[in-house]
SEKOL-133932 format. One line per 3 residues: number of its first residue (from 0); for each residue x, y, z of C-alpha. Coordinates in Angstrom, 2 decimals, decimal comma, padded with zeros to 5 digits, always signed. Layout:
# SEKOL-133932
NUM) X Y Z; ...
***
This chain:
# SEKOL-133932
0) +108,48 -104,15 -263,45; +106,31 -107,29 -262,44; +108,19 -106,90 -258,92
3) +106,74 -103,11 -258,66; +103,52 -104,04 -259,69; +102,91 -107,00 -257,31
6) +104,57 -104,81 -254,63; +101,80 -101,44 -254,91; +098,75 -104,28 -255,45
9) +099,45 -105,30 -252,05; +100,66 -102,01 -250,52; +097,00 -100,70 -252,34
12) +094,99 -103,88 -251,52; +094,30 -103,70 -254,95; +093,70 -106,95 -256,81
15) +095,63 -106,24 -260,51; +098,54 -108,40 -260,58; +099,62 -106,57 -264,36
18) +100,01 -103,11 -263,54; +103,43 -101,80 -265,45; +105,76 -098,98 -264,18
21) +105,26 -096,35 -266,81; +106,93 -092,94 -267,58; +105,78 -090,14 -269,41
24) +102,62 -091,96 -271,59; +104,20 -094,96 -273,00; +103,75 -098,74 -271,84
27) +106,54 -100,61 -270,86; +105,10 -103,44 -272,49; +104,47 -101,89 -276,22
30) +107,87 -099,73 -275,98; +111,00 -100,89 -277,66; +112,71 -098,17 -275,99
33) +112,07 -098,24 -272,65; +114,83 -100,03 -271,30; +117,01 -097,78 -273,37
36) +118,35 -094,94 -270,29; +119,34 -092,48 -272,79; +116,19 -092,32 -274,74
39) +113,90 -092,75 -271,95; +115,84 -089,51 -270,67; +115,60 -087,73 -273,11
42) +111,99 -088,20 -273,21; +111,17 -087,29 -269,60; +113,73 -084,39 -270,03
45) +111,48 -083,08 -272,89; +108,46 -083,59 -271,50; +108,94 -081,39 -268,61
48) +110,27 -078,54 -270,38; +107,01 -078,43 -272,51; +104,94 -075,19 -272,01
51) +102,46 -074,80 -269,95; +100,12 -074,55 -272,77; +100,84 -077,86 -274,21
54) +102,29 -079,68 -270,54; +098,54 -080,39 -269,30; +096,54 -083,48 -268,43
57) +093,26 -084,25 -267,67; +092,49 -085,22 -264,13; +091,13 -088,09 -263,49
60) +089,11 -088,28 -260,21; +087,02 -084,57 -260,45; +086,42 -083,21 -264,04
63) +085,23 -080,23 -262,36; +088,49 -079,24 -261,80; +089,81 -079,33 -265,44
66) +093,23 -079,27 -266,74; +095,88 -078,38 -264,29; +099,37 -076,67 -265,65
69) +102,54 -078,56 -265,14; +105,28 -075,96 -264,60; +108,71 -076,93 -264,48
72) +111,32 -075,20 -262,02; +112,68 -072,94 -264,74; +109,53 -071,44 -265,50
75) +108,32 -071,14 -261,61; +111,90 -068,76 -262,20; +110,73 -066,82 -264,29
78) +107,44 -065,90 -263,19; +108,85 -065,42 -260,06; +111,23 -062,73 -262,62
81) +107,99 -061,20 -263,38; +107,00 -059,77 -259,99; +107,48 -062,62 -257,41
84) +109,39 -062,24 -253,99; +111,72 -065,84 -252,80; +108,78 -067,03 -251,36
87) +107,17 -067,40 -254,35; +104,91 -064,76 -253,53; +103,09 -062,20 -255,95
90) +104,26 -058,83 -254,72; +102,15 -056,49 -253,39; +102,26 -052,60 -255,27
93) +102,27 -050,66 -251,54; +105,43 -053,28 -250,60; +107,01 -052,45 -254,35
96) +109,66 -049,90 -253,24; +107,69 -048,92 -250,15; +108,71 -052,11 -247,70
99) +111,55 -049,99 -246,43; +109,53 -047,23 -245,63; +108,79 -046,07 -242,53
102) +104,85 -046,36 -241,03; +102,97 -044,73 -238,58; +099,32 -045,09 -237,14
105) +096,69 -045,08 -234,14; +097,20 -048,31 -232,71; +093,69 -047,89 -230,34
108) +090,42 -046,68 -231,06; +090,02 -043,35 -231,80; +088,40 -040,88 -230,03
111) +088,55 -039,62 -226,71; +089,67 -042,33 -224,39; +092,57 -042,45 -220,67
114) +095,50 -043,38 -223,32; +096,12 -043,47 -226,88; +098,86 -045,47 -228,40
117) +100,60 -044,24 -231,72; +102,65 -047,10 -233,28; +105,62 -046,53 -235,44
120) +107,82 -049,17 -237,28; +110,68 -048,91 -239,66; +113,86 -047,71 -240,07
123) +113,10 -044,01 -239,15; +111,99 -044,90 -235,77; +114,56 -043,57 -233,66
126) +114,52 -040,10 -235,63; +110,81 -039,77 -235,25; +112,08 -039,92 -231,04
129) +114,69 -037,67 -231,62; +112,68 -035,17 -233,56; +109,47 -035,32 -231,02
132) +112,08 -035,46 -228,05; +114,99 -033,12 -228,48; +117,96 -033,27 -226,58
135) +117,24 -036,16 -224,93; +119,31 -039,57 -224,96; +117,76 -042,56 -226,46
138) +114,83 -045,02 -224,87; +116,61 -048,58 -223,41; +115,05 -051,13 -225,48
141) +112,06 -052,70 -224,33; +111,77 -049,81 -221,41; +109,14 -047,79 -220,79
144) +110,54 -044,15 -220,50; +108,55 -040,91 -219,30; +109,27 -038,41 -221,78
147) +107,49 -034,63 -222,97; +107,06 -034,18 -226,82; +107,03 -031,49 -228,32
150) +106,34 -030,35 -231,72; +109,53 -030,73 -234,40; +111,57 -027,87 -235,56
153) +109,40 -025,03 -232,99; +111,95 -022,26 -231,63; +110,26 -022,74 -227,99
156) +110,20 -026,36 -228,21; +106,38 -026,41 -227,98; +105,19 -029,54 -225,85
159) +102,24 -031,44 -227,43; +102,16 -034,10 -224,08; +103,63 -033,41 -221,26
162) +103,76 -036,87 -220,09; +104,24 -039,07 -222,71; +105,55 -043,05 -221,95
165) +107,85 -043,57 -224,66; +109,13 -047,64 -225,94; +111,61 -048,81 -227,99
168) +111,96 -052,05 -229,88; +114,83 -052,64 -231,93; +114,77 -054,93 -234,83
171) +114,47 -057,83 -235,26; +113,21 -058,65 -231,84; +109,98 -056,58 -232,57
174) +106,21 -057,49 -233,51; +106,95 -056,26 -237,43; +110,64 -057,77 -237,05
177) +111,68 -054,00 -237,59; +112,05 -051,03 -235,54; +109,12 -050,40 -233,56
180) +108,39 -047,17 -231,45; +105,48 -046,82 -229,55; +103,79 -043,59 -228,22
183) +101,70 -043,91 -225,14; +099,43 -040,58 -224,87; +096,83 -038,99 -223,14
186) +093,90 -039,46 -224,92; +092,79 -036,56 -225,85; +091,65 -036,18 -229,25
189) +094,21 -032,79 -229,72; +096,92 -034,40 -228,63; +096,08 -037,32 -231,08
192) +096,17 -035,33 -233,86; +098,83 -033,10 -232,98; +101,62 -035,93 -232,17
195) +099,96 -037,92 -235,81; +100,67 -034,13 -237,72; +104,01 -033,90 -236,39
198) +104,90 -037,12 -237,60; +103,93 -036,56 -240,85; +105,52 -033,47 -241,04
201) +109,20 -035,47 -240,78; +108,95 -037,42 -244,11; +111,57 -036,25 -246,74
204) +112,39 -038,32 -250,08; +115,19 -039,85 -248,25; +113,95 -041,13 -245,50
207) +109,87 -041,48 -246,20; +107,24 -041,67 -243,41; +104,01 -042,67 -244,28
210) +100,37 -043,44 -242,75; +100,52 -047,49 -242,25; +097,65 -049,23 -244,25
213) +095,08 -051,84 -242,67; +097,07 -054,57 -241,12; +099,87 -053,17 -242,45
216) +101,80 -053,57 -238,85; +100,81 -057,36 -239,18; +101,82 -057,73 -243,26
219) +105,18 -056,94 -242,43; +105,32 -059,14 -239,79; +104,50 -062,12 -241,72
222) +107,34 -060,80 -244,75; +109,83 -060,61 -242,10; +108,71 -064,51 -240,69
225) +107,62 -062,97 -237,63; +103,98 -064,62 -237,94; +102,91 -067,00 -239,62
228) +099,73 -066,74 -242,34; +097,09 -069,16 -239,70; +098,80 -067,35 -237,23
231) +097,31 -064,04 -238,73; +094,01 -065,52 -239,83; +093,68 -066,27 -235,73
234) +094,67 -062,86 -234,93; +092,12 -061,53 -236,71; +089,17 -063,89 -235,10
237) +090,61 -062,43 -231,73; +090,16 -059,30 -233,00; +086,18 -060,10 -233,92
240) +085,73 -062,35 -230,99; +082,08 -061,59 -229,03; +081,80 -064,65 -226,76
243) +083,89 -066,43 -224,56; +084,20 -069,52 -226,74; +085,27 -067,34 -229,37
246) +088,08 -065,78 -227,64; +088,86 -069,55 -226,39; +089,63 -070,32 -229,56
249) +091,36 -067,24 -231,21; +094,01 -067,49 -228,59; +094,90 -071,31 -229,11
252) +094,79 -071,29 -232,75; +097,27 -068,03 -232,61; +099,37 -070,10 -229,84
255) +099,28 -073,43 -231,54; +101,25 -075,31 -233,98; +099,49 -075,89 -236,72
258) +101,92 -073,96 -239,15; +104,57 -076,45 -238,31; +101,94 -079,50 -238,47
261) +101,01 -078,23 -241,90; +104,70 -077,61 -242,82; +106,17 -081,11 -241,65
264) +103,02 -082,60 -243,60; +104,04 -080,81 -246,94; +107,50 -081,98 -246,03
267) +106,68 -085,46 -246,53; +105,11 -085,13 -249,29; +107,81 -083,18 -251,11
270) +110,69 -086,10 -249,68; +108,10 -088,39 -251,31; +107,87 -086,77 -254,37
273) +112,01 -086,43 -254,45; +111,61 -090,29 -253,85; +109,74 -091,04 -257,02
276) +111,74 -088,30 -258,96; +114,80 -090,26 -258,32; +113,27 -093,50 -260,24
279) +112,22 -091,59 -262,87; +115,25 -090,07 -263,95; +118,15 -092,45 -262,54
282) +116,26 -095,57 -262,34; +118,28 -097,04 -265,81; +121,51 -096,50 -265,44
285) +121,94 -096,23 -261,60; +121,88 -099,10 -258,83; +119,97 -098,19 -255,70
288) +120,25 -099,14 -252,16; +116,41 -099,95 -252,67; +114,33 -101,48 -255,07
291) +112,37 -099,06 -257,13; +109,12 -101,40 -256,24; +109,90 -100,83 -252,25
294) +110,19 -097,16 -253,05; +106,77 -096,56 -254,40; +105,23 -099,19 -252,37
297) +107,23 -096,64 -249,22; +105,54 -093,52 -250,73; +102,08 -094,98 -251,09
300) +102,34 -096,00 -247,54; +103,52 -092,61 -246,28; +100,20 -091,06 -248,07
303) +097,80 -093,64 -246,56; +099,01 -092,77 -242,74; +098,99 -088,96 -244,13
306) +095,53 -089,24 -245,49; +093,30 -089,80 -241,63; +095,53 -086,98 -239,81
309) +094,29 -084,71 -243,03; +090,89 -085,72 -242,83; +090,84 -084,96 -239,01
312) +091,95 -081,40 -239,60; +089,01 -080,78 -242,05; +086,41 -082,42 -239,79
315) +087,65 -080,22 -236,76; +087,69 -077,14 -238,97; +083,97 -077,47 -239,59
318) +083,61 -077,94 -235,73; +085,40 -074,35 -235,72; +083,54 -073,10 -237,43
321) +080,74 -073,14 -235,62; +082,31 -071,01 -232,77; +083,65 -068,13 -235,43
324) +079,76 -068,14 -237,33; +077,47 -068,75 -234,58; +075,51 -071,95 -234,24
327) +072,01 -071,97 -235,37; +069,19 -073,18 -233,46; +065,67 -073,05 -234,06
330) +063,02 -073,27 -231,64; +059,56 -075,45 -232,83; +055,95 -076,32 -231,89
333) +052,60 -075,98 -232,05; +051,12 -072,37 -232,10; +050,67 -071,19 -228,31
336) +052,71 -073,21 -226,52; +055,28 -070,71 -225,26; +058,39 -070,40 -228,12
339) +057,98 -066,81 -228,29; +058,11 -066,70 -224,08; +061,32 -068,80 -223,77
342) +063,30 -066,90 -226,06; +062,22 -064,27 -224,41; +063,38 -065,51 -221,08
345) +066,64 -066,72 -222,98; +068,08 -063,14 -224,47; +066,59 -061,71 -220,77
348) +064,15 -059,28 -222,92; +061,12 -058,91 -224,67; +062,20 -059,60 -227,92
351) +058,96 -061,20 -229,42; +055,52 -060,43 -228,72; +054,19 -063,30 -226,59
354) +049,66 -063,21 -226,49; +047,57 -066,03 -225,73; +046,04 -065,59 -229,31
357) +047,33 -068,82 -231,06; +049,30 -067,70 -234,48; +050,87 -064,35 -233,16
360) +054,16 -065,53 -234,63; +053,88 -065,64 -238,38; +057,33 -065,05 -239,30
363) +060,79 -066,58 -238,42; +062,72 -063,91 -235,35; +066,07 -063,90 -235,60
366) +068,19 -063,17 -232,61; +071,77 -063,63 -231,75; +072,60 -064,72 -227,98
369) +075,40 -065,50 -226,23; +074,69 -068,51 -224,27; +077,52 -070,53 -222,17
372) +079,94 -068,52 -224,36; +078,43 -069,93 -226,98; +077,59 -067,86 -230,01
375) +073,63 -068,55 -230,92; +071,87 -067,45 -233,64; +067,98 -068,22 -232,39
378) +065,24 -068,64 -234,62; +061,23 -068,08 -232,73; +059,11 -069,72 -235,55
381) +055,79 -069,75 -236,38; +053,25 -072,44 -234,58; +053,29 -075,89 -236,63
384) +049,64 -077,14 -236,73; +047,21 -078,92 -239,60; +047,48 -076,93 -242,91
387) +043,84 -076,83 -243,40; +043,37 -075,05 -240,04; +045,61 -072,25 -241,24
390) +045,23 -069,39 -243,82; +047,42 -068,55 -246,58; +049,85 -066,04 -244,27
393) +050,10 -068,51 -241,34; +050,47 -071,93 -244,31; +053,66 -069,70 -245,48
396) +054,78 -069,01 -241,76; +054,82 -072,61 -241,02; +056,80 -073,32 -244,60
399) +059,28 -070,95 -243,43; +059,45 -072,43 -240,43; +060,11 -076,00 -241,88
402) +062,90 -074,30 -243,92; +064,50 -072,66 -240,70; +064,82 -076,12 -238,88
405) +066,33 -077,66 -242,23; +069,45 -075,13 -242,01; +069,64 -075,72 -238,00
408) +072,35 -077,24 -236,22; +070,07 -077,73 -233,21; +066,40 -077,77 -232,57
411) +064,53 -077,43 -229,55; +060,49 -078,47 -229,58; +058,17 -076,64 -227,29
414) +055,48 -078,76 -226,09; +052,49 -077,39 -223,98; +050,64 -078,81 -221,11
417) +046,98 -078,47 -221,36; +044,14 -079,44 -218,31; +040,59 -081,08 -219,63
420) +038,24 -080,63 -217,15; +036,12 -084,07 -215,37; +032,54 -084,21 -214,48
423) +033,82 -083,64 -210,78; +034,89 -080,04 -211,64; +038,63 -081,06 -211,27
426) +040,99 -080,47 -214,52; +043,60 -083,17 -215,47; +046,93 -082,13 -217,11
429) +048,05 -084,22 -220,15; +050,49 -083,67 -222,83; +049,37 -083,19 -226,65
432) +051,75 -084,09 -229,04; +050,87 -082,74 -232,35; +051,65 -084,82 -235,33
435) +053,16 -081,65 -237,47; +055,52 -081,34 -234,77; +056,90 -085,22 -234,57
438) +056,86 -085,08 -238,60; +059,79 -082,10 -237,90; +061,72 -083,83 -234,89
441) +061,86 -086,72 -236,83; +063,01 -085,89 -239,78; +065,91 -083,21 -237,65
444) +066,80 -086,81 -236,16; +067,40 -088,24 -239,61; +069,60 -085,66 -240,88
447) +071,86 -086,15 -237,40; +070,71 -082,44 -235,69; +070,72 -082,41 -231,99
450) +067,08 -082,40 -230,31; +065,89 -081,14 -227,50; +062,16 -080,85 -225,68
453) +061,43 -078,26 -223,84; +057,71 -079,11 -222,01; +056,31 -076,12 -220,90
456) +053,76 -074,77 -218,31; +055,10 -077,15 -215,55; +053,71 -075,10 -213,09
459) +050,11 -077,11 -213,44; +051,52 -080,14 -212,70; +052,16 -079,00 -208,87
462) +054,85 -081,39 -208,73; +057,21 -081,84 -205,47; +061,03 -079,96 -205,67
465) +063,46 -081,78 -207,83; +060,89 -082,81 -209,74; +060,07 -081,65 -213,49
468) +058,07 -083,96 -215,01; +055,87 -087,07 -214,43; +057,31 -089,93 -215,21
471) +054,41 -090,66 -217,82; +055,31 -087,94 -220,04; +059,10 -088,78 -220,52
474) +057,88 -092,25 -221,25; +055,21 -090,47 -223,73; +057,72 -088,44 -225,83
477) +060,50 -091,54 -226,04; +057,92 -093,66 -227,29; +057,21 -091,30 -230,12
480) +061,05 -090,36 -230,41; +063,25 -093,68 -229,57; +066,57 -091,86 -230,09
483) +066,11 -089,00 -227,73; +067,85 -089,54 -224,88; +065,94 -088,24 -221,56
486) +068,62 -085,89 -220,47; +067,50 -083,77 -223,75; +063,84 -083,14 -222,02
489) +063,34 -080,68 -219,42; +060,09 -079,10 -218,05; +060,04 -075,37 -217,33
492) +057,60 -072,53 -217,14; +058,09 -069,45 -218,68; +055,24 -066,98 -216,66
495) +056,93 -067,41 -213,31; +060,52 -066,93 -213,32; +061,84 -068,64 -210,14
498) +065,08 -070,64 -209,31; +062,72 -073,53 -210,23; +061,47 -072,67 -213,63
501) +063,68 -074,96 -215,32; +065,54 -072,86 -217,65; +068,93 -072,84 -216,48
504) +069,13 -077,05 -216,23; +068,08 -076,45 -220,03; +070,09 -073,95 -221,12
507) +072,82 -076,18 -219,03; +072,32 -079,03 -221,43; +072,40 -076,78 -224,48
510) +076,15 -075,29 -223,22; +076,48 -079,59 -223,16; +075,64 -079,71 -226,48
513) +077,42 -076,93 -227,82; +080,64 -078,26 -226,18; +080,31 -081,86 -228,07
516) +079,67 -080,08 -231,37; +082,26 -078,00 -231,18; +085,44 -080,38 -229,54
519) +088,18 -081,24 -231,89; +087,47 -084,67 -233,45; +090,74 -087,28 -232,83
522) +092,15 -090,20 -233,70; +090,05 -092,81 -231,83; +086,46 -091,04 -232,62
525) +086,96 -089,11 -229,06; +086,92 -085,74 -228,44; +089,32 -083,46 -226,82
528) +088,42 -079,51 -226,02; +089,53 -077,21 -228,45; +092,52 -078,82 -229,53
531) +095,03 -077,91 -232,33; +092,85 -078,89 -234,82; +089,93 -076,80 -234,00
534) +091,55 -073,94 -234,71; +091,42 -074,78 -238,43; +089,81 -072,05 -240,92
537) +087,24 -072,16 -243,86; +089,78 -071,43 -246,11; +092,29 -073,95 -244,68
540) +089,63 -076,73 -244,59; +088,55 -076,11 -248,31; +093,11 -076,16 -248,96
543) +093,19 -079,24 -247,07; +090,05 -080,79 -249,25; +091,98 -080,07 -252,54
546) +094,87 -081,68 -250,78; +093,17 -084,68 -250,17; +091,87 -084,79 -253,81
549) +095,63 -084,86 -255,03; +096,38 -087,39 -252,67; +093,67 -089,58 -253,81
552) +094,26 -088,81 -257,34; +098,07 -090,15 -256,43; +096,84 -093,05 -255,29
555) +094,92 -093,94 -258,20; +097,97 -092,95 -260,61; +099,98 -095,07 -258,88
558) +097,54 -098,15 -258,96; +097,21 -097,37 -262,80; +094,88 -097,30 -265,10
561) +094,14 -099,84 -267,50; +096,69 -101,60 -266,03; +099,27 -099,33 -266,25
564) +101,20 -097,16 -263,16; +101,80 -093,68 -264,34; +104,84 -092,93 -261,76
567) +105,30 -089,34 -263,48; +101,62 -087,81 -263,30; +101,48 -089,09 -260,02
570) +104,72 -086,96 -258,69; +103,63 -084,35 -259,96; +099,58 -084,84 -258,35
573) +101,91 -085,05 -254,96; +103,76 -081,58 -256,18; +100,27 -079,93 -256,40
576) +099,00 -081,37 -253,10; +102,39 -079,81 -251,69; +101,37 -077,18 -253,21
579) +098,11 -076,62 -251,13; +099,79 -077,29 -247,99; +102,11 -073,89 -249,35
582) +099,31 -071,60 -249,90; +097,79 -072,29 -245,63; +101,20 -071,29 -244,42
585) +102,13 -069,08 -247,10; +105,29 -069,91 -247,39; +107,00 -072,45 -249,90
588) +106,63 -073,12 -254,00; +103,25 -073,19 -254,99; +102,40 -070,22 -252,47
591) +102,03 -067,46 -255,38; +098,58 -066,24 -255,26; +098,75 -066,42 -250,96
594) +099,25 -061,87 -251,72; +095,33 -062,42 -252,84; +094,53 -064,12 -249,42
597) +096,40 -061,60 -247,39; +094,96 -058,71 -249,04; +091,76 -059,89 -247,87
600) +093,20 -060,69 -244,58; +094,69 -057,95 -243,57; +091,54 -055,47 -245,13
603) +089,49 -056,71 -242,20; +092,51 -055,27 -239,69; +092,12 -052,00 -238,60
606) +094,39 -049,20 -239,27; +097,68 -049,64 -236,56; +097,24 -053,13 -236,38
***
């Protein structure tokens, strides 16, 4: 026992040099019976048959999270008795009975279009063909196949397309894994709903047809392990994917491997757990190849490397997110100096009204632009300036404003040149930088937001090409704003669009921005473009989080409390953080309520999908 307890101090650079191997609640040191195998046994046998009502314990690291049930395998049986497939997997009531059935829907968008696809998959497949083609021989799989069909069961044989490509894939080669036929129409709306009537009209009791549900196509895909559940959540962002970034990362996370990263990761932790199982019940009255002490100290060493490549998946996922919600950027400055005429020149329309009376904006614009294949959602606010300058309307405009840039990712500051005129009749340009303004740039820089300055009205500077900006002024805004590196300030104009206005080198930088925020974090704090990781969801990241939480709470079970290593709690805190690995892929014990996350999966499909 001393041996295993030196052995995890080190392995946990902890410092306790009395922590005690115990099972099921009782102290090696105080208990008589502990070195008794029969006993101690008996004891761990009993206390993992206990109920679920009784078998709880209170976590130790988050209170928030309660008590958490500790189910034996006989009782995962039987609620799996009660309505649960082999996966472990609460059964759907339109799969109860019905997963045999045969489906058929629109697989494009309706209305009138060049072609409409019908999509038909299940058993009944090959006599939908035969009743919509009579007398002729049977598509070769994977073939496209000219073919007339005509209505079933009419005398004349009625055609309802004369030219109809006809394809055949037979199970379980197939998207659903079963037989699929697919209907390639004219798209006429008649003909849509003729061939869709007809194939209703061949359901009997034996063999049912039915209309196919949302996502339906893709639900029985996944039951028959022909996609895998991130493999559907990325299916679906290609199916809502607006910009090019978007689309950029729909395809890689449906073509990457995170399911089997996720799987191999809850792999390890269930060979881990089946490590510490086998010193809790054998450790008495069996000899092993391997001290118990190496064992744990093996396990705690496989969850420390685990522990970073988790963490990078749920820092990448918030990266991804970013492309799939849009990333927020607000643009700020003092009233009049052009925010309302470069977002304007951004989304290429006259989406705000722009006047050279100071305080036209009063309230925050919303507007969402695609920039660099970027996703945007832009923000025009109203002009910062001193509070006792402004009335009550404009005082709430500029508190709303303040709010905006607090929920930003980026910001972008508008600054205005101005001219005073000399004695001499000539004007002088110079720079104003208004306090309210710095106050907000500052405090973006604090909370880690990217910053850029956008210094407008160049065009009285008269400068020479390739030239934006005086060197004066770049030195006046670093001196105000240390940390802003000079690449982040750019001079444009906004009244003369011209190849030399400056917009493009800024909206450049922002697509440079975008790209940093949004690469997949690695190993060695570098950053790689949309790699695996990226292509982790909201509701993966928040799995993985609970994950970690387990794996900490292992840890700290391990290390013991009060001196004492609680070897049983802790499998079973590496059984739940299996467990949360099972619900992202679906698959596995500890997957049961994945039917809720499909159901809300697939309701965002569309019908044929």
């Amino acid at each position: 026992m001393l041996q295993l307890s030196s052995t995890l101090s080190k392995t946990l650079g902890r410092g306790s040099s009395n922590t005690i191997l115990r099972v099921g609640g009782a102290s090696a040191n105080n208990n008589p019976y502990t070195r008794s195998g029969l006993i101690w046994r008996w004891a761990q046998r009993w206390w993992r048959a206990r109920g679920p009502t009784t078998a709880s314990y209170r976590r130790g690291l988050s209170s928030s999270r309660g008590r958490h049930l500790i189910r034996p395998k006989q009782q995962l049986l039987q609620t799996r008795a009660k309505g649960e497939d082999a996966r472990g997997i609460h059964t759907h009531e339109s799969e109860k009975g019905e997963i045999g059935n045969t489906i058929y829907a629109l697989a494009t968008a309706s209305g009138r279009a060049a072609i409409a696809v019908v999509r038909v998959s299940g058993p009944a497949c090959l006599n939908v063909y035969s009743s919509l083609c009579p007398s002729r021989p049977p598509p070769a799989p994977r073939k496209a196949t000219l073919r007339a069909l005509c209505r079933p069961n009419s005398p004349r044989e009625e055609v309802l397309d004369p030219g109809a490509l006809v394809l055949f894939f037979p199970a379980p080669n197939s998207h659903t894994g079963e037989d699929v036929l697919e209907l390639h129409l004219h798209g006429g709306p008649a003909i849509i709903r003729a061939v869709l009537f007809s194939i209703s009209t061949l359901s009997t009791p034996q063999v049912p047809i039915r209309p196919a549900g949302p996502g339906e196509f893709t639900r029985r895909a996944f039951a028959n392990n022909r996609l895998s559940l991130p493999q559907i959540e990325a299916l679906g962002d290609t199916l809502s994917a607006e910009t090019e970034q978007q689309r950029k990362l729909s395809v890689q996370a449906t073509t990457s491997g995170l399911s089997r990263k996720y799987e191999q990761w809850r792999k390890m932790l269930l060979s881990a757990r089946g490590e510490l199982e086998a010193i809790i019940d054998f450790s008495e009255d069996q000899q092993f190849d391997t001290a118990p002490a190496e064992i744990c100290s093996s396990v705690v060493s496989i969850i420390q490397e685990l522990k970073p490549m988790i963490q990078l998946h749920v820092d990448s996922a918030v990266r991804g997110e970013l492309l799939r919600s849009g990333i927020s950027l607000a643009l700020v400055g003092a009233p009049n100096a052009g925010k309302s005429s470069l977002l304007n020149r951004v989304v290429g329309r006259e989406a705000a009204i722009v006047s050279g009376e100071a305080g036209t904006t009063r309230d925050v614009v919303d507007l969402t632009v695609d920039i660099g294949g970027y996703m945007v959602l832009l923000a025009d606010t109203a002009g910062l300036r001193k509070a006792k300058l402004a009335g009550e309307i404009e005082k709430e405009g500029m508190r709303r404003a303040k709010e905006r840039v607090q929920g930003s990712h980026v910001v972008i500051a508008v600054l205005s040149i101005e001219t005073k005129d000399g004695n001499d009749g000539s004007s002088t340009p110079y720079l104003p930088l208004p306090n309210e303004v710095l106050e907000v740039l500052r405090e973006a820089q604090d909370q880690y937001k990217q910053v850029l300055v956008a210094v407008n009205k160049t065009d009285l500077l008269h400068l020479p090409p390739g030239r934006t900006l005086p060197e004066h002024f770049f030195n006046q805004i670093t001196s105000h704003l240390p940390t802003l590196p000079q690449t982040h300030i750019h001079g444009i104009t906004c009244t003369h669009p011209s190849p030399s206005d400056g917009i493009r080198p800024l909206l450049a930088t922002l697509t440079q921005v975008f790209a940093k925020m949004t690469a997949a974090a690695t190993d060695n704090d570098t950053f790689s473009t949309l790699g695996d990781a990226i292509g982790t969801t909201d509701r993966q990241r928040r799995l993985l989080e609970e994950c970690m939480s387990y794996l900490d709470a292992f840890l700290d079970r391990i290390a013991g409390e009060g001196g004492e290593a609680d070897v049983v709690v802790a499998a079973e805190e590496l059984r739940f953080a299996a467990g949360c690995l099972a619900q992202i892929t679906g698959r596995g014990e500890g997957s049961g309520d994945v039917e809720e996350v499909l159901g809300v999966v697939f309701e965002k499909f569309c019908v044929g999908k």
